[in-house]
Structure formats: structure tokens, C-alpha cells
VOKOL-990203 format. One record per residue (C-alpha): residue in one letter; x negated, y negated, z; residue number from 1. Coordinates in Angstrom, 2 decimals. Last residue first. Example, Ala and Ser with C-alpha at 12.3 -4.5 7.8 and 13.67 -1.06 7.14 Angstrom:
<rs>
> code;x;y;z;pos
> S;-13.67;1.06;7.14;2
> A;-12.30;4.50;7.80;1
</rs>
This chain:
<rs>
> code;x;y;z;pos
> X;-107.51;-141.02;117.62;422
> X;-111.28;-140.69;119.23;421
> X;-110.00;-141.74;122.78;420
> X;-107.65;-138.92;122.60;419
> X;-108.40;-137.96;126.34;418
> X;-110.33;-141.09;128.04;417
> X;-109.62;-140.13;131.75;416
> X;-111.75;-136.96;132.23;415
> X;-111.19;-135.04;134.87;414
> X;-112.85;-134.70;138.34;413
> X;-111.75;-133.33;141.56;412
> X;-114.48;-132.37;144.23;411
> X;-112.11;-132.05;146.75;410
> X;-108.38;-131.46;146.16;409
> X;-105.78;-134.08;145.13;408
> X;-103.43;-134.13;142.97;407
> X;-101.63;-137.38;142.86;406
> X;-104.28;-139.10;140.15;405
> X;-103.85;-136.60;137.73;404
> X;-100.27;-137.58;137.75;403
> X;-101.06;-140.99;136.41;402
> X;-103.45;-139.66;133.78;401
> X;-100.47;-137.16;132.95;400
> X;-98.56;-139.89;131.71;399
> X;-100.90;-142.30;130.17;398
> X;-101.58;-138.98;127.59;397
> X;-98.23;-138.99;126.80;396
> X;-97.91;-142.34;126.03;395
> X;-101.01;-142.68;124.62;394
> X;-100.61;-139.59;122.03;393
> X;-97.27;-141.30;120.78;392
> X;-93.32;-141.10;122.15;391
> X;-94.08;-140.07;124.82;390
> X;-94.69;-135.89;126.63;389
> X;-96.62;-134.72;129.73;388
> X;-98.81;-132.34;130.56;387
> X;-100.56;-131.41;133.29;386
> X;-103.09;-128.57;133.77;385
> X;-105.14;-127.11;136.83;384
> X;-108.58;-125.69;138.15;383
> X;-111.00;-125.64;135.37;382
> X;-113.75;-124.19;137.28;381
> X;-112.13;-121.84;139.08;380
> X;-109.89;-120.31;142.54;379
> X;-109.24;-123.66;143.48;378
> X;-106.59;-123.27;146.55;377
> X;-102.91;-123.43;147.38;376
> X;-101.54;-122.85;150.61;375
> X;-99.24;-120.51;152.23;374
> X;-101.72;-119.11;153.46;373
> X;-103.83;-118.85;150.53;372
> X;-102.35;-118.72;147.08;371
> X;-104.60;-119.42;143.72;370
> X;-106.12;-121.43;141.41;369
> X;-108.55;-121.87;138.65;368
> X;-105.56;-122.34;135.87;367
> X;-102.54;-123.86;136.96;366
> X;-99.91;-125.31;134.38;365
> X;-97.84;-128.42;135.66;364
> X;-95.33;-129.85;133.83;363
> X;-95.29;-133.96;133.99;362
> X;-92.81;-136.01;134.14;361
> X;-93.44;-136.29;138.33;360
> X;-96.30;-134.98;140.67;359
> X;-95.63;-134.99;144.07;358
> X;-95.06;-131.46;144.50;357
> X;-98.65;-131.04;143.90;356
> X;-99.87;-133.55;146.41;355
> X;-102.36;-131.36;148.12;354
> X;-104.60;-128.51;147.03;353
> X;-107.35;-126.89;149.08;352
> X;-110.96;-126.04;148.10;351
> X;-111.64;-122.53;148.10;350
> X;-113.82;-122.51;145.35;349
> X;-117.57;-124.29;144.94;348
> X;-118.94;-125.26;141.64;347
> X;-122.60;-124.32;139.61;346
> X;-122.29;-125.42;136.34;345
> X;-119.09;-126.24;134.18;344
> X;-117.80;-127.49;136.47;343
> X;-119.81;-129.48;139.19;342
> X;-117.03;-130.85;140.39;341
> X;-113.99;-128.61;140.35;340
> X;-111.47;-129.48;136.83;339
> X;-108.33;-130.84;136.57;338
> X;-107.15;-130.62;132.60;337
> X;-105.54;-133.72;130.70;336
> X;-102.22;-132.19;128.87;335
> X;-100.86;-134.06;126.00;334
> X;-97.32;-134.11;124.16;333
> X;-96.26;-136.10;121.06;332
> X;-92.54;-136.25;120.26;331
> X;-90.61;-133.96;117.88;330
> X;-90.29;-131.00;119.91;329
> X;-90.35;-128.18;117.14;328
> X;-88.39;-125.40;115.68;327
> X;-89.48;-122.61;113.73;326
> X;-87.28;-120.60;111.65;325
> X;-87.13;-117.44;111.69;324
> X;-86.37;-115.15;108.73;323
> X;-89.95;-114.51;107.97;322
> X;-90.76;-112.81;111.04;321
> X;-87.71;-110.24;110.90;320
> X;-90.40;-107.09;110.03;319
> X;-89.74;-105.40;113.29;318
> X;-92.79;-105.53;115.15;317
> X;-94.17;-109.41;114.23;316
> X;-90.61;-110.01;115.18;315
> X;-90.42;-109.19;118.42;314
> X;-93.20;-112.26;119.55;313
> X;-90.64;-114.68;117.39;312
> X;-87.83;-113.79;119.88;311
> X;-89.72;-113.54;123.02;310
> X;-91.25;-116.94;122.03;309
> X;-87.37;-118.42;121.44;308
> X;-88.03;-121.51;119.02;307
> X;-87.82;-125.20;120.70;306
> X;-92.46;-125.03;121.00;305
> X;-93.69;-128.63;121.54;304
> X;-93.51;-126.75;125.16;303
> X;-95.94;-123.96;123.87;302
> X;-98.68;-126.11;121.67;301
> X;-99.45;-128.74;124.46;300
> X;-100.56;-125.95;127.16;299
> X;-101.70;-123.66;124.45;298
> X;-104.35;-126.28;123.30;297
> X;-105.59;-125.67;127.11;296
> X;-106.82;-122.98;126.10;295
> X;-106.18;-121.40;123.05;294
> X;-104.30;-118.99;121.76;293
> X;-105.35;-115.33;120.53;292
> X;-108.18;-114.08;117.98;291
> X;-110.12;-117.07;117.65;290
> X;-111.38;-117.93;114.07;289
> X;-114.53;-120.43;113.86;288
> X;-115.28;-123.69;112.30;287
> X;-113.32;-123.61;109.09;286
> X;-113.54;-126.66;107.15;285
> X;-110.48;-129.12;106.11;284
> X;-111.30;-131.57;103.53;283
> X;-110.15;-135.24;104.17;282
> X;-113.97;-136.97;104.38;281
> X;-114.86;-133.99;106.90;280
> X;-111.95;-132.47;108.80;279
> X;-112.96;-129.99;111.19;278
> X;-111.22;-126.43;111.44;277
> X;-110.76;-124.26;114.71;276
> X;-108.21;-121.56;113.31;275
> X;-106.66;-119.96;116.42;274
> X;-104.69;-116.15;114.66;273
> X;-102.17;-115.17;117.55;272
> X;-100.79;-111.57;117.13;271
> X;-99.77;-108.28;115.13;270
> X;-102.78;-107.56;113.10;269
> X;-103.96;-104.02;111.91;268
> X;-106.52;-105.38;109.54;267
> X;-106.29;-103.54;106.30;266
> X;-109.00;-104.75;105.13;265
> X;-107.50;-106.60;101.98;264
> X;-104.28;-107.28;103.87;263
> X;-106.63;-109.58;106.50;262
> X;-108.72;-110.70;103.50;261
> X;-105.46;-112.00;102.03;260
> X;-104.01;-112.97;105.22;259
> X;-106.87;-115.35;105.91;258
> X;-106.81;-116.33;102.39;257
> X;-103.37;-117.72;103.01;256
> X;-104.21;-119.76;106.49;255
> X;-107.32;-121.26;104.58;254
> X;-107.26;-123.31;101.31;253
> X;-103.52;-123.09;100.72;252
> X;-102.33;-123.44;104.28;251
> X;-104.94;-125.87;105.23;250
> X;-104.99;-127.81;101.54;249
> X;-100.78;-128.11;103.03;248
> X;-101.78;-129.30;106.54;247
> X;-103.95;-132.33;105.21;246
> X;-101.27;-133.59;102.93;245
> X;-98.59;-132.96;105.45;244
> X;-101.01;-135.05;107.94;243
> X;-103.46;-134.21;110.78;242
> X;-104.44;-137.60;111.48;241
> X;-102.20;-137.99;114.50;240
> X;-102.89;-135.14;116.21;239
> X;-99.93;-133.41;117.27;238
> X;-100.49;-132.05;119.98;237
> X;-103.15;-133.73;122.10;236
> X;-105.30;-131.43;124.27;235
> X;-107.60;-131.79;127.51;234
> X;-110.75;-130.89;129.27;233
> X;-111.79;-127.83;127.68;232
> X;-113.78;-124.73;127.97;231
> X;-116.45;-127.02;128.53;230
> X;-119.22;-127.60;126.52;229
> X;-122.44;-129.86;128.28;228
> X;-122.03;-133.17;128.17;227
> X;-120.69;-136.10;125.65;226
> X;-117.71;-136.39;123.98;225
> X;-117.02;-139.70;125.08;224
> X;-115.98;-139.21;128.23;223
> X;-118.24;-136.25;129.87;222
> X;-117.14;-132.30;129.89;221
> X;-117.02;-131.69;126.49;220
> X;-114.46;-129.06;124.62;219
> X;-111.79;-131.69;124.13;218
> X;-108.88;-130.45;122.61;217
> X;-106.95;-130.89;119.31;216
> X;-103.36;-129.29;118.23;215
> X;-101.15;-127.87;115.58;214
> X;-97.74;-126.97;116.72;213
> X;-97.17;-123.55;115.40;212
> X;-97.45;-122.04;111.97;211
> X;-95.49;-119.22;110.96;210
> X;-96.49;-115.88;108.80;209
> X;-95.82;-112.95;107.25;208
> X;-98.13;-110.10;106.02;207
> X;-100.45;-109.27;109.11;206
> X;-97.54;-109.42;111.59;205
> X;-98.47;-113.20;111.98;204
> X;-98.81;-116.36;114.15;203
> X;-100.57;-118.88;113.50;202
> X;-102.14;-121.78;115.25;201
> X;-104.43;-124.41;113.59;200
> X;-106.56;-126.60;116.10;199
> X;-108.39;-130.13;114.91;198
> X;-112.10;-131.29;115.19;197
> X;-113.14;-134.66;113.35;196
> X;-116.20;-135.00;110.75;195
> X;-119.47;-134.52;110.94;194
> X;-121.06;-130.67;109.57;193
> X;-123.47;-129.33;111.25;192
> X;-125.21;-126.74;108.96;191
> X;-125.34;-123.33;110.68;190
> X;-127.06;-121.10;113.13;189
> X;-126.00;-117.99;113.71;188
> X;-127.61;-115.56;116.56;187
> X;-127.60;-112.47;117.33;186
> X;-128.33;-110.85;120.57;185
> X;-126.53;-114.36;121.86;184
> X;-123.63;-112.98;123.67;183
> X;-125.66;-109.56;125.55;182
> X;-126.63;-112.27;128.00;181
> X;-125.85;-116.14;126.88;180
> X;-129.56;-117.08;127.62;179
> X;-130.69;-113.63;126.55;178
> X;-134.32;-114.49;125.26;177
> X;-131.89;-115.11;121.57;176
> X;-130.28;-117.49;123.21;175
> X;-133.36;-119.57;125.03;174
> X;-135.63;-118.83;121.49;173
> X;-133.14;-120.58;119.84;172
> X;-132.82;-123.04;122.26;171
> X;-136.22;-123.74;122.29;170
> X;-136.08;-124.10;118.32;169
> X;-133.19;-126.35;118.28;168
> X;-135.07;-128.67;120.58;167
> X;-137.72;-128.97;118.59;166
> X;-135.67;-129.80;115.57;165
> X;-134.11;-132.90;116.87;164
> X;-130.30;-132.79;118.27;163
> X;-129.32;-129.51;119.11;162
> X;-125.75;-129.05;118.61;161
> X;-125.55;-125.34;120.92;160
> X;-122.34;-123.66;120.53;159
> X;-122.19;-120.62;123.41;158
> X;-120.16;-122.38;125.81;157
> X;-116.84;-120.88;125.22;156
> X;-116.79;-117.86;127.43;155
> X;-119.55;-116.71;125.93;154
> X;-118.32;-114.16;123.45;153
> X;-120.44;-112.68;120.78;152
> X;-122.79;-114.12;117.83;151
> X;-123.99;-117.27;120.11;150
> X;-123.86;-120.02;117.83;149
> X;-126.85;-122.62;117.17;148
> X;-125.84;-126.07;115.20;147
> X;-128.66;-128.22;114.07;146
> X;-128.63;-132.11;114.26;145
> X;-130.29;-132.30;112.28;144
> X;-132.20;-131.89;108.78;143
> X;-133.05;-128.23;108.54;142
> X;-136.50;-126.82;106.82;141
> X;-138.09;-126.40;110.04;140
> X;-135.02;-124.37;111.74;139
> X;-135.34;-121.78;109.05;138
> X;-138.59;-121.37;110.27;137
> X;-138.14;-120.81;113.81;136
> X;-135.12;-118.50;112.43;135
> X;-137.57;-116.52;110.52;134
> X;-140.03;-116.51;113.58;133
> X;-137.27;-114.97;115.82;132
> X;-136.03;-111.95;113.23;131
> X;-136.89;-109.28;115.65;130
> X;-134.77;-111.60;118.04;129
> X;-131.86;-111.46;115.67;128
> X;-131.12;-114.11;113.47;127
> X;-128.12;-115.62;111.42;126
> X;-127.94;-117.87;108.26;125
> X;-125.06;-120.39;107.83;124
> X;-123.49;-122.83;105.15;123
> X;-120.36;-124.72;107.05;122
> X;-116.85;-123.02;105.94;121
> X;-114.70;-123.49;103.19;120
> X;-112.73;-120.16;102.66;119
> X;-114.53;-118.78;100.01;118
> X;-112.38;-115.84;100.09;117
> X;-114.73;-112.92;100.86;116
> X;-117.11;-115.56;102.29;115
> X;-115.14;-116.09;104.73;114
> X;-114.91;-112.70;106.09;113
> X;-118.81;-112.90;106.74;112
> X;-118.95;-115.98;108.68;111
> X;-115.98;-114.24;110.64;110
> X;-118.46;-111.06;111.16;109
> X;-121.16;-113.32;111.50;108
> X;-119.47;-115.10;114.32;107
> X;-118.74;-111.92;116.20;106
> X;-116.17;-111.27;118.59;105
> X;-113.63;-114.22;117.32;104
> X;-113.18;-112.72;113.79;103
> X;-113.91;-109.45;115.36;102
> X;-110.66;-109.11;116.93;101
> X;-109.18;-108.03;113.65;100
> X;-111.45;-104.76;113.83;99
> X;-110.51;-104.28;117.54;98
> X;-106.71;-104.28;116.60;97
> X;-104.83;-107.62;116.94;96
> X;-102.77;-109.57;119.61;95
> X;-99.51;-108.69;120.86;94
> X;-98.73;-105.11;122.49;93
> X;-95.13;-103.87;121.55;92
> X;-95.13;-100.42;123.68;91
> X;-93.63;-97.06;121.93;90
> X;-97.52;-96.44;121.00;89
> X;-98.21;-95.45;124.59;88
> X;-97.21;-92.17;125.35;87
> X;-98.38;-91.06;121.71;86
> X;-101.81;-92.90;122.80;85
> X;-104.36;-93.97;119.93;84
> X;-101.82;-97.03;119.33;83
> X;-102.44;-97.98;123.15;82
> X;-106.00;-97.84;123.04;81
> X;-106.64;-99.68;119.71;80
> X;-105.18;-102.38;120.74;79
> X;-106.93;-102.62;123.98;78
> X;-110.01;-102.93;121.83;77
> X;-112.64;-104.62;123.65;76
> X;-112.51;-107.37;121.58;75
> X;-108.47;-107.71;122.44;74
> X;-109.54;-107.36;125.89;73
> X;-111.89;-109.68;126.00;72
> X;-109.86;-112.20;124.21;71
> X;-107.62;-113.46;126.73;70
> X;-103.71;-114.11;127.01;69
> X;-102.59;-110.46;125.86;68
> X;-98.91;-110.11;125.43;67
> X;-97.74;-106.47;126.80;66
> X;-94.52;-106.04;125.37;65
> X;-91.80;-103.11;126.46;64
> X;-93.40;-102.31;130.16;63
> X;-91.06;-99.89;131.89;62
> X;-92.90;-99.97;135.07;61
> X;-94.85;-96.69;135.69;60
> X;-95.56;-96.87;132.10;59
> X;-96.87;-100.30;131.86;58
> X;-98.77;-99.83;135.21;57
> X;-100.61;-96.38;133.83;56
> X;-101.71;-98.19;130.50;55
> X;-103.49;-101.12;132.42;54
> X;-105.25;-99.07;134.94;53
> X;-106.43;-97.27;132.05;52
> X;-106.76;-100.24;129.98;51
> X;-109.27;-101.98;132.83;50
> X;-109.65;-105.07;130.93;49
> X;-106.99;-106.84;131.90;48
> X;-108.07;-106.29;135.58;47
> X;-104.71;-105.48;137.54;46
> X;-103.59;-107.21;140.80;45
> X;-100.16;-108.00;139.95;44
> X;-98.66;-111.33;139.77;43
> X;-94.34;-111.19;139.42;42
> X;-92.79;-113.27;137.17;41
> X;-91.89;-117.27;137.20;40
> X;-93.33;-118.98;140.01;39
> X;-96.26;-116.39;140.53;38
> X;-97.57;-118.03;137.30;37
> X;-98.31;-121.18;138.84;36
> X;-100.96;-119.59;141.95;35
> X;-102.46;-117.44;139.50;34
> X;-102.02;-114.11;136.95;33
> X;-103.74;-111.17;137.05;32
> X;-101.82;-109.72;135.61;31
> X;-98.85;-111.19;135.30;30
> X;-95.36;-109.22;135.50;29
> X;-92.33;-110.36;133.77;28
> X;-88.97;-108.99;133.96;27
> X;-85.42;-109.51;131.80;26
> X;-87.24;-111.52;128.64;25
> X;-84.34;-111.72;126.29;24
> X;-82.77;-114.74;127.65;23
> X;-85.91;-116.47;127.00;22
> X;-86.72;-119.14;129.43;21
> X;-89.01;-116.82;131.14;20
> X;-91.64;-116.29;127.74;19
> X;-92.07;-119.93;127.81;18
> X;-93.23;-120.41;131.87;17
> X;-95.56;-117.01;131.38;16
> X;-96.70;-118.60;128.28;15
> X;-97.85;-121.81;129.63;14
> X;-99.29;-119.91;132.74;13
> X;-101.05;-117.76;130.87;12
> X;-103.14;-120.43;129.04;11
> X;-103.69;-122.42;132.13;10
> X;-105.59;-118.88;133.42;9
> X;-104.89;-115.59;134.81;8
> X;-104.56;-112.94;132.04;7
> X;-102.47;-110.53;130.60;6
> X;-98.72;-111.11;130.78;5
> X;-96.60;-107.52;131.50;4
> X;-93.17;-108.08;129.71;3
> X;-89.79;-105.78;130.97;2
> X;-87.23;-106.58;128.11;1
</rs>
């Protein structure tokens, strides 16, 4: 099969290294791809979100899957676009239609969805700016913290946990003054809920269903879970506390409703379903839906991963999902992520990278980077992935700590202290 890889981050990378040790992948392309994912397919300048441009390269090419890494282009409905074109509808593209991308486009929307189930989620209320003094009020009666969510995409920064009630109302009136642009037209804010933060993965033609290597990541840029919201500093796969009896009220409470409201809707949905749950006192919560993988969770989730990815990625088009069984790496792995200082405000690119080869048991998955003379350069914030496997989350995490050390570029920073919560 001839595969075209959307996207250009950590993410990508993991998949474009998974998707090349399948004997059933013949060519992959990456677009646009990084300095990593140049090792195993070919990068192509294309803008994942440019469908036309998109389209034209999969048929000039002989493209038979198009996996999507991001979720802009899911939300924008790339979909959609192929299955609207007869010359395109012969092409497997992963990920769901517009409608299912909502879960991850629009908080309420997934808030919403919920509901139709009572899948447990926190209690919520959302506000528009004509709705501003409502929400100031709403605020008012809250005990906090208070959590504040842009409605749309924000690249993973748009959760505000305000911690008095003052400053939940300036940031309300921050998001919904355009703080997170077109993002945070709407707003939902919702009771915060204290417990621990896990990652559910599944993958489904809309009916079937397998679960993949459940994970937790580390959205804030200082040790100790403190600092602004990243778009992660590090995974652990699998966490410890997550435990058959906690995975089985998941399935039952969540994962299965899902598909329920999915069928109910008739949700075109061939693709990657990220629950972000929290368990408070034992009892899973939904935080949010994500409509493809996460990142970096992907970088611990794909090489836990034995199965064939080509082969399970086929079968969400031919019906065989159900007959495959999944097969896992046993021991723990972690990745601890390299970011530019400064990330994830203002930071400088350009800055070269030494010491890569050096690294050892540890795979490396770029993200911010890129070639340059024969060099390689940050090209992002998050800048570059290692991850490493033991025997228990400090092994593994030990592992990549030393490694992190090797790399060197300036500005470096990551945090060292990756499952200190476990």
C-alpha cells in the first residue's frame, strides 16, 4: 500500500516509524513531516489542510490510506471531502467525518453528547460573549478552583483552572475578548473535579472496537504540575493505577456509550477516539474526547503496540476489526519531551542539534525539528521525544532522563520529574 501521513509533529513520527514496519505498507509519504520522519518515508511539502492540494497528491501518487495525525483537518472536514468525491472515495482516509470531529471541535458539542448517555462527566454551563454577565454570575456562585474551556481548538492551551473567583472572571472576560481567537467564542466552564488524569485510546469503525495502550501525560510545563499548559512534556504507558477494575467501569461506563451515541447519530467514524478521563475516589470521569491520538501519549502508546498498525488501520474499512487481536509490550515505556526555552511562550527556532546519534535505549521521535545543511535544527516549541522502556515507570522514565541529557541544542529544557505523581 502507498500511505500519505498527515502531519509534522512527535505524534507523526511515532506512526510514521509503526506504519514502516508493516510488511503491508510498500510507500509512505509525510506531509509535512520533520527531520525523524524523513528516516522512514518520503516528506512532502503539503499543508494538511489544503484538501485540494491534498486530494491532487494522493491521486497523482497512488495514495491507498491517508492517516491524519492532527485534528484540524479532521475538524475541518477532510473526511467529508474525499467521500463527497467519486475520484476520491476509493481512498481509506482514517479519522472521522466532520460531525464526529466535533467531539474534540467543540466542547459543548462533546458536553452535549454526554449527556445523551450520561456518560459521567464534570457539571458545565457555557457562555457566549452576549451571555458575559451570566457567566460573571455563574462564576459568583462557584466554589474554586473554576475550570474555563475554550469551545474550539487552541492548540491545547485553552483550559484555564483559575484559582479564586476573581481570577476566573478576568479570564473569562480574556477568552471570551478573543484571547484564544475564534477558539474561545464560546465558552464552557465546568466544575473542577480533583482526582488523577489518565488517557483512553480506541480505535473503531463506528461499530467495533479495540483499546490501545492506555496512557498519562503531563500537560504543564513546570515540575510539579505547575505552569502554564503545554501540549505536553511527557507520557507513562501504563499507568500504574489504571487497573482491570478501573478499565472495565471505563469500557462499561464510557467507551460503549460512546459507540452508542456514535451509532445513534450516525457518526461516520473510521478512526482514533482519545478519551481524557480523571479518576476521582475510583470513578472514571470524562474530561474531553479528542478525535485522533495524542501527543506525546502516542509516543508511549505505538511501541507498547506488537499488533500490525497497517493491519488494524484496514480493518476499520473492511469489517475484520473484531477478529484482531491486540497485542501488547508488556513492560512500562515513557517518553520525556525536549522542549525550546521559553516554550510555551515566545521561543526562538533555528537552534542546532548535537549529540543525537549519541543517544542509546532510547527511540527517538522528533517533533519541532527539521533539516538544514545537513544539520538538524528546532523547527518548534516542543522540539523532540525519547522514550525508553523498564521494567516499571522509573525505569523507563530514568532512561530517557539520561538521554535527555546527550541532546544538546540551546535553550533546552525538559522536565525531569515525569511520573512524579505515581
Amino acid at each position: 500500500m502507498n500511505i500519505l501521513l498527515l502531519g509534522s509533529g512527535g505524534r507523526e513520527h511515532a506512526f510514521a516509524w509503526k506504519l514502516t514496519q508493516s510488511s503491508l505498507c510498500e510507500t509512505l509519504f509525510i506531509a509535512p513531516g520533520n527531520a525523524g520522519t524523513s528516516q522512514h518515508g518520503k516528506n512532502v511539502q503539503l499543508n494538511p489542510n489544503d484538501f485540494e492540494a491534498v486530494s491532487t497528491f494522493c491521486l497523482s501518487n497512488k495514495i491507498d490510506m491517508v492517516v491524519v495525525g492532527p485534528e484540524e483537518p479532521l475538524v475541518r472536514g477532510i473526511i467529508d471531502y474525499f467521500k463527497d468525491d467519486e475520484n476520491l472515495r476509493h481512498i481509506k482516509v482514517v479519522g472521522p467525518s466532520m460531525e464526529g470531529a466535533k467531539l474534540e471541535g467543540s466542547k459543548a458539542y462533546g458536553k452535549v453528547f454526554m449527556a445523551a448517555q450520561n456518560i459521567p462527566t464534570a457539571a458545565y454551563q457555557e457562555f457566549t460573549p452576549t451571555s458575559l454577565n451570566e457567566g460573571l454570575e455563574f462564576i459568583s456562585q462557584q466554589t474554586p478552583p473554576v475550570v474555563l474551556k475554550a469551545d474550539g481548538l487552541a492548540a491545547g492551551k485553552g483550559v484555564v483552572i483559575a484559582q479564586s473567583l476573581e481570577e476566573a472572571k478576568e479570564e473569562l472576560k480574556a477568552m471570551l475578548g478573543g484571547k484564544f481567537g475564534a477558539a474561545s467564542e464560546r465558552v464552557v466552564i465546568e466544575q473542577f473535579l480533583s482526582g488523577i488524569e489518565f488517557s483512553v485510546f480506541v480505535l473503531t469503525d463506528g461499530t467495533d472496537y479495540k483499546i490501545l495502550p492506555v496512557a498519562k501525560d503531563y500537560k504543564k510545563i513546570g515540575e510539579g504540575d505547575t505552569g502554564l499548559n503545554t501540549g505536553g512534556m511527557g507520557a507513562i504507558s501504563p499507568p500504574p493505577f489504571v487497573d482491570d477494575v478501573m478499565m472495565q467501569k471505563v469500557v462499561e461506563r464510557v467507551v460503549e456509550p460512546t459507540l452508542i451515541e456514535i451509532q445513534n447519530r450516525k457518526i461516520d467514524y473510521k478512526g482514533f477516539i482519545f478519551i481524557g478521563l480523571i479518576s476521582v475516589e475510583n470513578e472514571p470521569y470524562v474530561i474531553e474526547y479528542n478525535c485522533r491520538m495524542g501527543d506525546p501519549e502516542t509516543e508511549v502508546v505505538l511501541p507498547r503496540l506488537k499488533t500490525d498498525l497497517v493491519e488494524l488501520l484496514n480493518a476499520l474499512f473492511d469489517g475484520s476489526l473484531k477478529n484482531i487481536n491486540i497485542e501488547l509490550e508488556a513492560k512500562t515505556a515513557a517518553t520525556v519531551m525536549l522542549v525550546s526555552g521559553g516554550y510555551p511562550e515566545k521561543y526562538e527556532k533555528g537552534k542546532i542539534m548535537s549529540n543525537i546519534g549519541e543517544v542509546e535505549n532510547s527511540l527517538i521521535f522528533h517533533a519541532g525539528t527539521k533539516g538544514a545543511d545537513g544539520q538538524v535544527v528546532t523547527n518548534g516549541g516542543r522540539v523532540m521525544a525519547l522514550t525508553s522502556f523498564g521494567n516499571n515507570f522509573q525505569e523507563a522514565v530514568q532512561q530517557s532522563l539520561e538521554n535527555a541529557e546527550k541532546v544538546e541544542f540551546e535553550g533546552k529544557y525538559y522536565r525531569k520529574d515525569i511520573g512524579f505523581d505515581l
